[in-house]
Backbone as CSV, one residue per row, in Angstrom:
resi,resn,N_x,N_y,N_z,CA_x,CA_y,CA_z,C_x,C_y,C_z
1,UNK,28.541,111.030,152.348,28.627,109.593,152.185,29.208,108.935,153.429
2,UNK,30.114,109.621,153.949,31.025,108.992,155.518,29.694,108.338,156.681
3,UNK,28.733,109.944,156.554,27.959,109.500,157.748,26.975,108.300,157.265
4,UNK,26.912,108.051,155.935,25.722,107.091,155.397,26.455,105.617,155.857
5,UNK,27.480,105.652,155.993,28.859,104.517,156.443,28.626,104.296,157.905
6,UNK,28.992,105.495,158.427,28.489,105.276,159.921,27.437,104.903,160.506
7,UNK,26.157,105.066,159.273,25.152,104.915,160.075,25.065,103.001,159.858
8,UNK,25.480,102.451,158.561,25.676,101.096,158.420,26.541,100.542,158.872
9,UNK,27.280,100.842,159.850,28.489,100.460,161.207,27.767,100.281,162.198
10,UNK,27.077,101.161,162.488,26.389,101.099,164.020,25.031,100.181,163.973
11,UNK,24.991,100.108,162.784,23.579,98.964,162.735,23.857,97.347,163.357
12,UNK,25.182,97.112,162.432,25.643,95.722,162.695,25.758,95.412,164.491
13,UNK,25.381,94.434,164.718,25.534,93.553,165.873,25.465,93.896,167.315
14,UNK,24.124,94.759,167.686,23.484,94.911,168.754,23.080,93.848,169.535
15,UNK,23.089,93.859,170.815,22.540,92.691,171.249,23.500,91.867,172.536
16,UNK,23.099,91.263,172.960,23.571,91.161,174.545,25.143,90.176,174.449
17,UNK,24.715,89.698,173.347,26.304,88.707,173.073,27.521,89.598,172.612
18,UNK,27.354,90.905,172.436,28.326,92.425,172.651,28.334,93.650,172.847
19,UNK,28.361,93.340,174.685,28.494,94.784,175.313,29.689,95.648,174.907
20,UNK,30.653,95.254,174.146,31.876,96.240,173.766,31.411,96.799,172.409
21,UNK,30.529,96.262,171.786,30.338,96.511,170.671,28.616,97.921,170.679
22,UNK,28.071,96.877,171.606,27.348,98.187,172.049,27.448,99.711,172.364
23,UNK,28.521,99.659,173.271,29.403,100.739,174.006,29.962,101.632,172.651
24,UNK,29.997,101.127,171.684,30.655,101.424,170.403,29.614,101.995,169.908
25,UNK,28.276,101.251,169.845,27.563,101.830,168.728,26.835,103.196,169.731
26,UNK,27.007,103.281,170.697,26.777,104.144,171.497,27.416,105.575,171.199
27,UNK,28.732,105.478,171.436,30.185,106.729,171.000,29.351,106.635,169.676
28,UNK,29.136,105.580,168.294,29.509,106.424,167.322,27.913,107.310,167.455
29,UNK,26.655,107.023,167.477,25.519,107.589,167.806,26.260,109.122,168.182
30,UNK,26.679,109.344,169.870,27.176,110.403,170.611,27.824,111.411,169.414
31,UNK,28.781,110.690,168.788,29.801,111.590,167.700,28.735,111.797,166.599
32,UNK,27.789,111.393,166.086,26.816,111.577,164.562,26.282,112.546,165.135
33,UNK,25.580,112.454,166.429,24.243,113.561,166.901,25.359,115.007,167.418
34,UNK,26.650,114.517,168.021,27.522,115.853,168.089,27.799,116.591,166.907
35,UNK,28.329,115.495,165.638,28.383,116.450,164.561,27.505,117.029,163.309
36,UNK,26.333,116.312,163.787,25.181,117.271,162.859,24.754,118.057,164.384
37,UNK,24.787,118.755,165.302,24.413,119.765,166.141,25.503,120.718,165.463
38,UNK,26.231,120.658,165.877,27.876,121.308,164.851,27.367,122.039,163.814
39,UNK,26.521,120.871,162.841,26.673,121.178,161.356,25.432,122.203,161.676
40,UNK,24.516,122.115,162.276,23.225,122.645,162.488,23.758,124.206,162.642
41,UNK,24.497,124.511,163.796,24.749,125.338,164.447,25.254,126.099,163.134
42,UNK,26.105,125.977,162.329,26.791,126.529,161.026,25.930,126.890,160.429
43,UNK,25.139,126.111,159.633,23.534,126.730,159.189,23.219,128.041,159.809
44,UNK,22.824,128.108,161.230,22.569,128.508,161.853,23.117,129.969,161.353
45,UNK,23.701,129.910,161.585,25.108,131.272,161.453,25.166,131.507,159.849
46,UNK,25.166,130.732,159.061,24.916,130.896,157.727,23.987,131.952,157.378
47,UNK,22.552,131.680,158.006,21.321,132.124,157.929,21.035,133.709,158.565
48,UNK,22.399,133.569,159.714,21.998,135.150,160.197,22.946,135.777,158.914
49,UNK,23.911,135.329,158.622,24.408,136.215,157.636,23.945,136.757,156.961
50,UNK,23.290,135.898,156.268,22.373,136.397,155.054,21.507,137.824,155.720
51,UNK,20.635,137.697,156.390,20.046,138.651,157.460,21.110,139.901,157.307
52,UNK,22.172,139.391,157.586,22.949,140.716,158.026,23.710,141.246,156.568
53,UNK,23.948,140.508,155.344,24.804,141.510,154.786,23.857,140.998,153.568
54,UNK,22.766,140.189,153.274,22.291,139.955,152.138,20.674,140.237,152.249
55,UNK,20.143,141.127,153.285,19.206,140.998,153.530,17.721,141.688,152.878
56,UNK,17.095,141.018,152.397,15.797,141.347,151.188,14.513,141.246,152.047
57,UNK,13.233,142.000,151.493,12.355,141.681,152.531,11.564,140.254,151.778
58,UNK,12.044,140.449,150.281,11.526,138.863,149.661,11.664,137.884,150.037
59,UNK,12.815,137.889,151.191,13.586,136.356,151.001,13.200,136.000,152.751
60,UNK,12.619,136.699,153.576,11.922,136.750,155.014,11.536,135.496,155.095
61,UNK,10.460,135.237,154.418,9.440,133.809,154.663,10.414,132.579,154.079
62,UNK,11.217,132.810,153.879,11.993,131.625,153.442,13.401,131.200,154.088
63,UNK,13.929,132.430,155.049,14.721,132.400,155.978,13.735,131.586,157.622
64,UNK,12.662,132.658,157.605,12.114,132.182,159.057,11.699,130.947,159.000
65,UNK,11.593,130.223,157.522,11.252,128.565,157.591,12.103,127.779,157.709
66,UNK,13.624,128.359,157.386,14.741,127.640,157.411,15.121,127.903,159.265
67,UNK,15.089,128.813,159.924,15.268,128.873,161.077,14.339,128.144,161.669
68,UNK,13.005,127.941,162.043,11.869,127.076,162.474,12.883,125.648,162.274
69,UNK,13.316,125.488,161.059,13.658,123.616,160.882,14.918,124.166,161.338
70,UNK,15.956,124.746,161.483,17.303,124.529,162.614,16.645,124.221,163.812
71,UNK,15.878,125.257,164.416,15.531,125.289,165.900,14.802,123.217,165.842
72,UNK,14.107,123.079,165.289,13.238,121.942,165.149,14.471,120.814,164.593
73,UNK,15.720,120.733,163.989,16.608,120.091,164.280,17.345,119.886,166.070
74,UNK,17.814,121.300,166.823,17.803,120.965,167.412,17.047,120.634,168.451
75,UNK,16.206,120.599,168.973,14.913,119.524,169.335,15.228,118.103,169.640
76,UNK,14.847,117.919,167.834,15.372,116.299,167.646,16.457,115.675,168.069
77,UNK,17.945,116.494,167.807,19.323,116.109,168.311,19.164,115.748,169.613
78,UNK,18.453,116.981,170.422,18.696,116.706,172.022,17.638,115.701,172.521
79,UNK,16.475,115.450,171.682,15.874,114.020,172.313,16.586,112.828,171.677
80,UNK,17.131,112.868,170.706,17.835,111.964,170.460,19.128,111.303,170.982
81,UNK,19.708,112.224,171.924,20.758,112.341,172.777,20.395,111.800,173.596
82,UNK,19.068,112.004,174.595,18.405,111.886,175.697,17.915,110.287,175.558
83,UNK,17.698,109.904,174.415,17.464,108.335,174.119,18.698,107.868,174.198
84,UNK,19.477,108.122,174.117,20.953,107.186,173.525,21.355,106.856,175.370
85,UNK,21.348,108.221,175.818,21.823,108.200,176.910,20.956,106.485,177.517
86,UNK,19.487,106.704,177.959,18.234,106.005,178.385,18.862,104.610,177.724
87,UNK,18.895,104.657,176.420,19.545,103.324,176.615,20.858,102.732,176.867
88,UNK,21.588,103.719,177.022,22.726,103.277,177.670,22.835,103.126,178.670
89,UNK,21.729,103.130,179.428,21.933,102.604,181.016,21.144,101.492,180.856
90,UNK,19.717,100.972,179.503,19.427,99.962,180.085,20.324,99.047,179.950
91,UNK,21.404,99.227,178.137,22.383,98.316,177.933,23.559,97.983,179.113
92,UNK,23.471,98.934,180.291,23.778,98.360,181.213,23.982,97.474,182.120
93,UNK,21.963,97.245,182.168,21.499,96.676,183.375,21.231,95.014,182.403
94,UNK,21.421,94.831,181.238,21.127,93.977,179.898,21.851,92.727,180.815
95,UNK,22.974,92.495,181.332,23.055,91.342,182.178,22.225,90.836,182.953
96,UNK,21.755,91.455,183.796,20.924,90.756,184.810,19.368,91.194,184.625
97,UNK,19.463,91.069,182.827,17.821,91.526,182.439,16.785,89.500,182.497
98,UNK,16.089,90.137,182.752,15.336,88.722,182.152,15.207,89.074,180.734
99,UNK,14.818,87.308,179.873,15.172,87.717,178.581,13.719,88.561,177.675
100,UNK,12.301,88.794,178.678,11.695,89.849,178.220,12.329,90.751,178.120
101,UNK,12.973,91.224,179.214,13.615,92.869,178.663,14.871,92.850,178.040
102,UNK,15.454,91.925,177.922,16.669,91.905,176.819,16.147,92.395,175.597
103,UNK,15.164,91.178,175.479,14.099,91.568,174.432,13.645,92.588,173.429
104,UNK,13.196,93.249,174.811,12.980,95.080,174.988,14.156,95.878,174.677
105,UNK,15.145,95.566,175.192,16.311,96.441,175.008,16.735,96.661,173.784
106,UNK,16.323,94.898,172.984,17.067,95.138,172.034,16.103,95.912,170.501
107,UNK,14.821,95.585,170.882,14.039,96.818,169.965,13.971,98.274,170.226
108,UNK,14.063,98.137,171.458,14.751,99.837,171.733,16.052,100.584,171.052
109,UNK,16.599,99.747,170.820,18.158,99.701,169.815,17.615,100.021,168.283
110,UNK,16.618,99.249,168.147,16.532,99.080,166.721,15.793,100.289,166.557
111,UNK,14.788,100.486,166.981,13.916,101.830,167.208,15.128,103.071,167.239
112,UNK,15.967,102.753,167.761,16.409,103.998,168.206,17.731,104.266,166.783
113,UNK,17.869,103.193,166.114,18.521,102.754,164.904,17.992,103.872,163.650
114,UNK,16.396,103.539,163.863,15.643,103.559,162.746,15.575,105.214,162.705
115,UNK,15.063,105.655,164.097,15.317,106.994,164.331,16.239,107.870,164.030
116,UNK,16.964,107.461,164.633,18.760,108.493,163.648,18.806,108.567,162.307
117,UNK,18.527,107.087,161.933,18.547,107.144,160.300,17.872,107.917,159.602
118,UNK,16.592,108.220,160.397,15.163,108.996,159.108,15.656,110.312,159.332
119,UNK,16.243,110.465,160.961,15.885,111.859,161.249,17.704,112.205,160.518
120,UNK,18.502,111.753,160.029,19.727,111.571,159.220,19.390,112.173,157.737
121,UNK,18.753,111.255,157.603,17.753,111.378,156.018,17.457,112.909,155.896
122,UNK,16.561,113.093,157.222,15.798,114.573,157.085,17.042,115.543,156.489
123,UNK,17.840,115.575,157.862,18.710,116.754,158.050,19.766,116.668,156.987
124,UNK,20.088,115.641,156.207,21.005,116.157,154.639,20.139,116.830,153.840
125,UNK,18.530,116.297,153.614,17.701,117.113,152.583,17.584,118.620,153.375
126,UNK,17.401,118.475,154.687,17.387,119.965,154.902,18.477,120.987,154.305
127,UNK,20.157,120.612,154.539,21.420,121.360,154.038,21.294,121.462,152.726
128,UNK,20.812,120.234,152.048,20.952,120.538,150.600,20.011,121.506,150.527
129,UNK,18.719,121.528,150.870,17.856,122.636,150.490,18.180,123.973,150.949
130,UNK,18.934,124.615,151.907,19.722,125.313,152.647,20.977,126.404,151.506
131,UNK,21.554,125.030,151.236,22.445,125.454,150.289,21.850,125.979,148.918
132,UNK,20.980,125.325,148.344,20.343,125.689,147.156,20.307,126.680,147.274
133,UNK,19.233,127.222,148.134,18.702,128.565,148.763,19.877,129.989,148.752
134,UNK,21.391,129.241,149.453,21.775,130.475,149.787,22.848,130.482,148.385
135,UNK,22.794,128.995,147.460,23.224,129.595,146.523,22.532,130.555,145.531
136,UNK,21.299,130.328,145.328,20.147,131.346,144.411,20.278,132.523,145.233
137,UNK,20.497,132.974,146.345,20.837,134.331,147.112,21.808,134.996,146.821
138,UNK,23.064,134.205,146.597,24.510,134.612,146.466,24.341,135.123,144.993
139,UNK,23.620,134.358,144.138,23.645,134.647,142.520,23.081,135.570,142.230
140,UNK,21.526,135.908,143.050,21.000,137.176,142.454,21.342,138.454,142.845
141,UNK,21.883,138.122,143.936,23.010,139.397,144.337,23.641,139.944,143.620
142,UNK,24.710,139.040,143.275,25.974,139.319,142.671,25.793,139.516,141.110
């Protein structure tokens, strides 16, 4: 629920009448995409476990699909990083923009808004499905 907060923080009030506020929605972007890479990476390690002390040849095709979408999370994180950055230099240059590319800048914001959010969306349904998974693993084990 925190990050569903964060992501309706960083929405509010883009736009050239606040570069401090920009700079803001920038860090919190930097800190969301740092801590789902984090969270990714845990998965990550989750998944070899299983491999290593829970490992079935049933449960193969359903591990290597969960690894495909980590690797394919991070992907997304690091182009998504790579945007934040891109526009943080145009929100830079946003003073001495003409107001076409203010314009521009500022649907690039929103675009880049909309993006975090879906690809946000994705990556909780991914953990929850993750977790399901390694809870039905843990159970038929045990």
């Amino acid at each position: 629920m925190g990050t569903l907060k964060n992501i309706q923080e960083i929405r509010k009030g883009f736009g050239e009448d606040y570069p401090d506020k920009n700079q803001i929605k920038i860090n919190q972007w930097r800190q969301l995409l740092d801590s789902r890479k984090q969270q990714n990476v845990l998965l990550k390690n989750r998944l070899s476990g299983i491999l290593k002390d829970k490992y079935d040849q049933t449960l193969l095709v359903s591990l290597e699909e969960f690894q495909s979408e980590f690797i394919g999370e991070d992907v997304v994180i690091d182009s998504l990083r790579k945007d934040v950055n891109v526009l943080e230099s145009l929100l830079a240059m946003m003073g001495e923009a003409d107001q076409e590319t203010k314009s521009a800048i500022i649907t690039t914001c929103k675009r880049l808004d909309s993006d975090i959010s879906k690809s946000t969306t994705r990556f909780r349904s991914l953990k929850a499905a993750f977790n399901d998974f390694c809870h039905n693993v843990f159970k038929k084990k045990n």
